[in-house]
Structure formats: structure tokens, C-alpha cells
N, C-alpha and C positions, 0 to 999 in steps of 0.2 A: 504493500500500500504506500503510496506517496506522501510524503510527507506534509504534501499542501491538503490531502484529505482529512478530513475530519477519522479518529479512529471509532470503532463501532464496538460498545460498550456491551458485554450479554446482559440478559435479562435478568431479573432473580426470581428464582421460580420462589413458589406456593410449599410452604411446611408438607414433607413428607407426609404428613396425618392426615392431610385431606382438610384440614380448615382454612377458614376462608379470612379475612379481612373483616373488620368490625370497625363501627368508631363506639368510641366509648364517652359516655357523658361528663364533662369536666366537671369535677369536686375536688372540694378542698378538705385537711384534716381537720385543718383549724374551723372550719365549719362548725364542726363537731364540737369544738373549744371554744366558740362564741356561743353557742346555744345552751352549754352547760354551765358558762360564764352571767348570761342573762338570768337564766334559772336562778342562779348564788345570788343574783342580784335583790329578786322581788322577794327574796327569805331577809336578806341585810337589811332593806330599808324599812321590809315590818319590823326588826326588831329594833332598829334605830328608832322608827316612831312611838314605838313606845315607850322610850327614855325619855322624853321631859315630863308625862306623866306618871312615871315611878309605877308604871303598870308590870304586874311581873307576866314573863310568859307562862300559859296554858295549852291542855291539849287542845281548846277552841282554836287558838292560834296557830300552833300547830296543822291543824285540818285546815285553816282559809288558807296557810301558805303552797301548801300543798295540789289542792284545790286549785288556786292559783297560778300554779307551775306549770299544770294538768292542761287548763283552759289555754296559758298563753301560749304553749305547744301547740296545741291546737291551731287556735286561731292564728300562732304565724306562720305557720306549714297554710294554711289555705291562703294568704296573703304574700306567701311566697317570700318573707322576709330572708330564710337564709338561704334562698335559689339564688343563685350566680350572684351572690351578694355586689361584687366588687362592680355590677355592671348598671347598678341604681345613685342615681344622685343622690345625694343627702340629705334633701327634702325630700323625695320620693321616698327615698328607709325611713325617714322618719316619720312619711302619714301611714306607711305599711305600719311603722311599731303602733303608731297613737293606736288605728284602728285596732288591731292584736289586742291593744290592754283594753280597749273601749269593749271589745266585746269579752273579757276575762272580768271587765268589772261587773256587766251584766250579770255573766254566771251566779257569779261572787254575791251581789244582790239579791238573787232570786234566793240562792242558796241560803243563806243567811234569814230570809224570811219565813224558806218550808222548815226551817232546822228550829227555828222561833230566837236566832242566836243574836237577836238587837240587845236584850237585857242582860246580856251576860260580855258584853266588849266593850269596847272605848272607841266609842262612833267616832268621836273627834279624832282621833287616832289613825283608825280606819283609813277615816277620811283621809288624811294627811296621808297615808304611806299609799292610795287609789292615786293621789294629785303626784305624790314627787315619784313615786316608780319607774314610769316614763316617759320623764323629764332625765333621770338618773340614765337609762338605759340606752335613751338619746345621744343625752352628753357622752358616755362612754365612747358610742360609735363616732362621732365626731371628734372625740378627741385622739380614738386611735386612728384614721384617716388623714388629721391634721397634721400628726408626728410622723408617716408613713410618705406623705406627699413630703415633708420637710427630709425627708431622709432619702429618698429618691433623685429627690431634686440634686440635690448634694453629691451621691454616689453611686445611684445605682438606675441612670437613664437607659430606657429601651429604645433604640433608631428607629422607626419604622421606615421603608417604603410603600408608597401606596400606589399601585397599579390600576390605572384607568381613570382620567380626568372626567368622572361622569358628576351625574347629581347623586350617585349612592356614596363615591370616596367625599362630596361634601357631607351629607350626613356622617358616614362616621367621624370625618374631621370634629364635626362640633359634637358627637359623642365623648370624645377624647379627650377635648378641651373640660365634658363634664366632671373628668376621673382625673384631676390630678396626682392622687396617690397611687393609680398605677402604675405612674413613673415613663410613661408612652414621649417622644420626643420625634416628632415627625420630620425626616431625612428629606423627602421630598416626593413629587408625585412622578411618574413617569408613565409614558402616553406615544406612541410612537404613529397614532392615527389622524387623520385629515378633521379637523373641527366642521362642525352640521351647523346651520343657524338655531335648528330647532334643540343642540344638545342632547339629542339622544343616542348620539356616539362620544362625543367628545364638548368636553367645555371651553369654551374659550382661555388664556393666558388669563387675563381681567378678571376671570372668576375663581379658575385654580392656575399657579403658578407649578409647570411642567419643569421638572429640572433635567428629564431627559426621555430619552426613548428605551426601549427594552433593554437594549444592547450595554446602553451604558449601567440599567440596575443591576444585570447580570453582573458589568463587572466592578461595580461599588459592594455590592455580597461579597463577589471573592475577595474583595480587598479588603474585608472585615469593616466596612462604612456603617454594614447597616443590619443589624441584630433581624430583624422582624418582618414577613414581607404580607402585606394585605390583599387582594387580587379583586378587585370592583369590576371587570370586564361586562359586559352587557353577558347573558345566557347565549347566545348567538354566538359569540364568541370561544365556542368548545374547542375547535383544535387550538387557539391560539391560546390558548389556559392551558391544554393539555402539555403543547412546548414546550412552555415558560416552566412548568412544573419540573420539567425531565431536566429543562437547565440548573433547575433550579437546585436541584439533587447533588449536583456537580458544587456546593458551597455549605456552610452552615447553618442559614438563616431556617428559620423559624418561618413556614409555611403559610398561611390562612387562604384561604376560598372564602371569600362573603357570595352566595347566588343575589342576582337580584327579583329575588322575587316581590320589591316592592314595586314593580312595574305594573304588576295587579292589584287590583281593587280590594285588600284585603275585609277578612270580614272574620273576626273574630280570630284571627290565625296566632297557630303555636307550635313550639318548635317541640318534637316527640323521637321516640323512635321504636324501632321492634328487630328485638336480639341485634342491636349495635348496628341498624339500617335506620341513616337520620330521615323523617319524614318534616315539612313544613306542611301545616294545612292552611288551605288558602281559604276555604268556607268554612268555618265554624261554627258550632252553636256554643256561648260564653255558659251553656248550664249541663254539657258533657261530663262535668266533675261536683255542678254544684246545682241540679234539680232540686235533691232535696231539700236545699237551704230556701230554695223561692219557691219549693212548694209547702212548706212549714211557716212559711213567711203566711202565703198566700190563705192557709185555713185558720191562721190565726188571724189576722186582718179581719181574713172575712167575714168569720162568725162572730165578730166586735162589731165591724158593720151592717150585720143582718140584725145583729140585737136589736141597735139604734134603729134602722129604718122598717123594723117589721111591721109595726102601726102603721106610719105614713104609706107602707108600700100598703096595706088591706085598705086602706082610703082611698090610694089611687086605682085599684081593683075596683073599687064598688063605683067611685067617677067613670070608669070607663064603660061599665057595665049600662051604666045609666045616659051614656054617651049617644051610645048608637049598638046598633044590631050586630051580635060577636060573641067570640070568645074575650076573653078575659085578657090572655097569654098568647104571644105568636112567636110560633120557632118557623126559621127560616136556615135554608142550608149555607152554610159554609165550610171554610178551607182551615182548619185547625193546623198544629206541631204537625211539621213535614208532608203538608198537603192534603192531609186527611179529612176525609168531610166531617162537620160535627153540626150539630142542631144548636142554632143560637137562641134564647130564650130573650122574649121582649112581651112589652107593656104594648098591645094592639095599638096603635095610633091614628089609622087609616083605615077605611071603611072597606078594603079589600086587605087579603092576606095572599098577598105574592112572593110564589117561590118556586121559578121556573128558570130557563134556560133564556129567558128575556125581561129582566126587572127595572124598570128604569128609576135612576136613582130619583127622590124626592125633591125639587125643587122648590120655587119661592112664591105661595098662593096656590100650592098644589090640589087640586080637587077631589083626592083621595086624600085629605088628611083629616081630621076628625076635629073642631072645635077644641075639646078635649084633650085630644092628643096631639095638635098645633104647643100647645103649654107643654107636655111632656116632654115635645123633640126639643122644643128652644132650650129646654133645662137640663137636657139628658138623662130628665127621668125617667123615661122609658126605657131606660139599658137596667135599672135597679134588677130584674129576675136573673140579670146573667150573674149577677151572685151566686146563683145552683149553680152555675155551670162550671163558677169557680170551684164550689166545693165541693164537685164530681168531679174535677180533674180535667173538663176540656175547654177550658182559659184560664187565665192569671188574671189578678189584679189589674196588675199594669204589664203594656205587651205592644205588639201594634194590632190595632183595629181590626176587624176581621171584613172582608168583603163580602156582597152574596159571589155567589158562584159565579156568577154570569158577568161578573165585574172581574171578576181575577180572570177569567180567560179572555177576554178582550185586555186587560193592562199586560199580562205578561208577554203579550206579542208585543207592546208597544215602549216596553218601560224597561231596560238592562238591568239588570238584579233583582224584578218584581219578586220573583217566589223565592229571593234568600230570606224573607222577611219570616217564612215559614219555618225557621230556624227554632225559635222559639213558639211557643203558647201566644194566642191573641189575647188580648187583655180588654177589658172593662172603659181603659184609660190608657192613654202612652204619650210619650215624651212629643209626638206631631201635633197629639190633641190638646197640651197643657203651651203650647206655642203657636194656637193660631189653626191651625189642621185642622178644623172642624168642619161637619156638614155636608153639602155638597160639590162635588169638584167639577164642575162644570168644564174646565178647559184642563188640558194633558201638563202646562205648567203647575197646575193646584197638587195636583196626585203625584206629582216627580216632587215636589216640595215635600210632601207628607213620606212618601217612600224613604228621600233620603235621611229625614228624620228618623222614620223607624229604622232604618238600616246603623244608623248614628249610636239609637240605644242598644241594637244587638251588638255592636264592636264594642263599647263603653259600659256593657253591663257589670251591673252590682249591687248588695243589698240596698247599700247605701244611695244609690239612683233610684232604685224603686220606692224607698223613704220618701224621698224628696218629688218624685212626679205626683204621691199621693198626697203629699202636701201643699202641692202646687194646683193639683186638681180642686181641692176644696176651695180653693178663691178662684180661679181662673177658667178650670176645666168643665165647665159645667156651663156655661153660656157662650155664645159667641155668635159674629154676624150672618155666619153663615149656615149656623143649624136651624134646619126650618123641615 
């Protein structure tokens, strides 16, 4: 072979055994050592609060701290607090922790009241070690990130290279900038591709500053420049990743593949995997792991709200009765969790009860509407029966709105992402209806406005949203110009 050829490198074969390649999910030991570190923590500041009032410890206290440890396990494993810790800002871990204690004080709470244990503690105490816990557990995280970032900074900087001038090496850039305690120190970008106006190959100079092209990262790696290498390439881009990889092997840096999979629309996406094959989902439902929490949510709410409104609803039963000629009650079909038809229960409004394969929505002086139940739609008291329906299981509280039939198959040919909304349970109330989304959608602009609302609440669900639209619902959700 000539010396001006490249020489050709063999392969390396696959473990005699017959197994294959895996990736494996990064963890840390210390993980382990912050969570048992947290735990020491809310046992300390009970017993520190009970030192200005000369309270001695008991086995009560014993069992709240306990108790306590039990719950915030808990609740921060669902909050994900010490998932890839080092990859949340500092405000981020710290409404993950508030949250965490906020529902450990709940437990704590209720606990306290079946056990009948008010008379037997030092509430003011109590109190005190509920308010500084995680305030304590806070400040620790921040204080050890502060010294870790100061200690970094100092002597233990990582180069990175970032490959591909797109809009995804800008996001991580300003991910980076969030984490200064991981000590990341960006070398520079390199991009050896012709700039698009539109940026979907390449950004401009202006926007990211290029220090070079492939050639030259390759050889800032082997000359030890640059610890770390990121790879942003467009998906399109597979053999020229694949390349870069093989050269890549040829130096010591530290690899990474970022896909860009936020090219799509995501919709509740999470990074998984099965026996060490990483999957990314792009359509999700945010209640995969946490049904049960919104549907405990959903029959406690509701049997609070069926108490209060059982009277008023037997009033508006005997109003409508006395309205005009009917039943009382009308189910109509709709699109339920994952498409499924489910029978919606309402307050008759309208002096026909349609539920066909052609329902035209209700508009404004409509002549099927009832005297009667003209009041009910403007107030949305005629949705009051789909409380059964909550606490049979086919809607939720709060959710998106559910369509008839006849309505979801003419939008979903017309509307991109119409049936992800089916992701979740339709609800009573949702985050489109407490902003406006109300009524009839006369024009294709009103219903892409409402869809991307409820598409909005399935990416961004949580208990705490669903708190909050029900609260929002009670002043806001209940009138508007458009329900008639």
C-alpha cells in the first residue's frame, strides 16, 4: 500500500458470547449519597426544632420523622429530583424539592389528624421544622453546586467541541451556560456546511461563531484541545455522523450524539429505554406513570363537588322538566382516552336530542335551544351530570373538551395533531376553556386556538395545573361570549 493511502484499520468484532451492545443509563453513586444525605437532613432539623422549646424527643416524633423520610422518597422519585440531577437548574431542583416537601407535609397532616397526634406535639415546632426543612435542603444543594462550579472553574475545565452550527448546538449552548458547576468550557463550534437562509442546515457566523470545519476538530482532538465532542448534525445527516465517529475513535475525546429530535412537535416526550435500546417518544401521554395520581385527584374533587351541587343540580332537573317536552338527561356520543367512544352525560338544553353522524354545533339564537337551557349553556351548567362520568372513569375533571363525533372527524382531517388530544381523558373543564375557548367555533382559526391549548396542557401536565384550571374555572370558566 502506498504511502499516500490512507491504511485500513480491521474491525473489532462482537464478544465471542454472542452479546450485543447496550447503552446503559447514566447514574451517579453519589446519587445515592445525596438522597441518604436529604433523608439525615429532615430527622436534624426536627430535632433542632425542638430545642428552643426544651421539648424532649418521643416515639410521636420518632414516627413523623420517619413518616416523613417515607413521603419525601416518595414524592421526589415522582418529581424526579434525583434523575440526572446535575442537568436541572437551581431553580428548577428547587420547585422539584419545595413540591417533594409540599406534598410530604400533606401526608404529614392528614397523618397527624387520623392518629389524633395535634395534642400530644409542639405544633409551633412542627410548624417550624415543615417551614425550614426545605429551605435547609435547598440551601445545601446550592451550596454544594456553588463550591463545585468555584472548583471547576479553577481546575478542572471540560473543552467541549460542538459539531453542527444549527438551532439545536444553540440550545445546548444556553443549556451549559445553565450548569456552571459542570465545569463544561466550550472550544468552539465547527460546521464545514454551506449556511440556508432558513437555518435548517447551518446558522449563520452572526448567530454561532464557526471556528472551523471537521477537519480541523479532528485535528484539535488529537492534539489534546479538546476533552468532549457534542455532535448536533441534522438526522439527515447519518453517514456524515457515522464518519466523524470512526475518526473520531482515532483520539480520546469523549463522544456524545445529541438526535434532533426536536425538529418535531413534541408532545409529552421522554427519554426510556428496553434492555439498554434508548427509545425517545415523540407522542406521549404525561399520565403513563401517573393515572393514578389524576384519577384519585379526580374522585376526590368530584365527590366534594357532587356534595355541593346535588341540590342545585335536582333544581335544574325539575327546570328543565318543566321547560319543555324530554328527558331530563342527554348522552351524546363521543371520542374518550385514545379514541374510544364514551357516552357524555348533559342537562337536555335543546328541544331535540342529536346524536348522529351530522350534529351541527349550537350557535347564537339557535332554535333548538330551550328558554331554559339558553341559561344553562351560557353558564355551563348543563355539563354539571358529566360528574358521573367523572366518577365512572370516562373523563376527568379537567382535560380537553370532548367533541361529538361528527366534529372530530371533520377536524382531524383539517387540524395537525387533532386526535393527540386523545392522549388523555376529556374533562369537564380545560386549560382552552379557562382562557377564552369557549362555545362555538364557528371558523377553523377558533378550534386550532383551543386544540393548541389543549395540546399545551397534555405537554405541561400536573397535579398542580389541574389545581389551578379548577380554580380558575370557578371565576372565569363558567361564562363566556361565546357559549350560547
Amino acid at each position: 500500500m502506498g504511502s499516500h493511502q490512507k491504511e485500513q484499520k480491521a474491525a473489532v468484532l462482537p464478544p465471542a458470547s454472542g452479546t450485543t451492545a447496550s447503552i446503559r443509563l447514566h447514574r451517579s453513586n453519589i446519587l445515592a449519597f445525596f438522597r441518604a444525605f436529604d433523608s439525615l437532613l429532615v430527622i436534624c432539623v426536627l430535632w433542632g426544632t425542638l430545642q428552643p422549646w426544651d421539648t424532649p424527643w418521643s416515639h410521636t416524633y420518632t414516627w413523623l420523622g420517619v413518616l416523613a423520610i417515607i413521603a419525601f422518597v416518595f414524592f421526589a422519585e415522582s418529581n424526579e429530583v434525583y434523575h440526572l440531577w446535575q442537568g436541572f437548574s437551581t431553580p428548577a431542583l428547587a420547585h422539584r424539592l419545595t413540591m417533594a416537601w409540599a406534598g410530604t407535609a400533606l401526608v404529614l397532616g392528614a397523618f397527624a389528624v387520623a392518629m389524633e397526634l395535634l395534642a400530644s406535639i409542639n405544633i409551633r415546632a412542627v410548624a417550624l421544622w415543615l417551614t425550614l426543612t426545605p429551605i435547609t435542603i435547598i440551601s445545601c444543594h446550592w451550596l454544594r453546586r456553588f463550591v463545585l462550579a468555584r472548583f471547576r472553574q479553577q481546575s478542572s475545565q471540560r473543552r467541549i467541541g460542538i459539531v453542527g452550527a444549527t438551532s439545536l448546538s444553540q440550545r445546548l449552548t444556553a443549556a451549559i451556560g445553565n450548569l456552571p458547576w459542570m465545569g463544561y468550557q466550550i472550544a468552539g463550534y465547527y460546521d464545514d456546511r454551506g449556511v440556508t437562509d432558513d437555518g435548517s442546515r447551518r446558522l449563520g457566523d452572526d448567530q454561532v461563531r464557526v471556528e472551523g470545519n471537521l477537519e480541523q476538530l479532528k485535528q484539535a482532538a488529537r492534539n489534546g484541545e479538546i476533552d468532549m465532542v457534542f455532535i448536533t448534525l441534522p438526522m439527515a445527516a447519518e453517514r456524515r455522523v457515522r464518519e466523524l465517529v470512526q475518526d473520531l475513535a482515532d483520539t480520546t475525546v469523549s463522544a456524545y450524539l445529541i438526535p434532533d429530535v426536536f425538529s418535531f412537535d413534541l408532545l409529552h416526550s421522554r427519554l426510556t429505554g428496553i434492555q439498554g435500546i434508548p427509545a425517545v417518544s415523540i407522542y406521549d401521554s404525561p399520565l403513563a406513570d401517573q393515572a393514578w395520581t389524576k384519577r384519585a385527584f379526580d374522585l376526590a374533587a368530584g365527590l366534594a363537588i357532587l356534595a355541593i351541587v346535588a341540590i342545585p343540580m335536582i333544581a335544574i332537573a325539575i327546570g328543565v322538566k318543566m321547560d319543555s317536552k324530554g328527558p331530563v338527561f342527554f348522552k351524546q356520543s363521543r371520542y374518550g382516552v385514545r379514541g374510544e367512544k364514551i357516552k357524555v352525560w348533559k342537562f337536555r338544553s335543546m328541544k331535540v336530542c342529536e346524536d348522529g353522524e351530522n350534529v351541527p354545533q349550537a350557535t347564537r339564537d339557535d332554535p333548538r335551544i330551550t328558554p331554559f337551557g339558553a341559561m344553562l349553556r351560557r353558564t355551563s351548567l348543563d355539563e354539571l351530570p358529566q360528574l358521573f362520568n367523572v366518577l365512572g372513569g370516562s373523563m376527568s375533571l379537567i382535560g380537553p373538551r370532548p367533541h361529538a363525533v361528527a366534529h372530530n372527524e371533520f377536524y382531524r382531517n383539517h387540524i395537525q395533531g387533532y386526535m393527540l388530544r386523545h392522549k388523555v381523558k376529556p374533562g369537564i373543564t380545560g386549560l382552552a376553556q379557562v382562557n377564552g375557548f369557549r362555545g362555538e367555533t364557528e371558523t377553523m382559526d377558533k378550534m386550532v386556538g383551543r386544540i393548541a391549548y389543549d395540546l399545551e396542557y397534555i405537554r405541561n401536565w400536573s397535579l398542580w395545573l389541574d389545581i389551578k384550571i379548577l380554580w380558575w374555572t370557578a371565576f372565569r370558566g363558567f361564562v363566556g361570549q361565546q357559549a350560547y
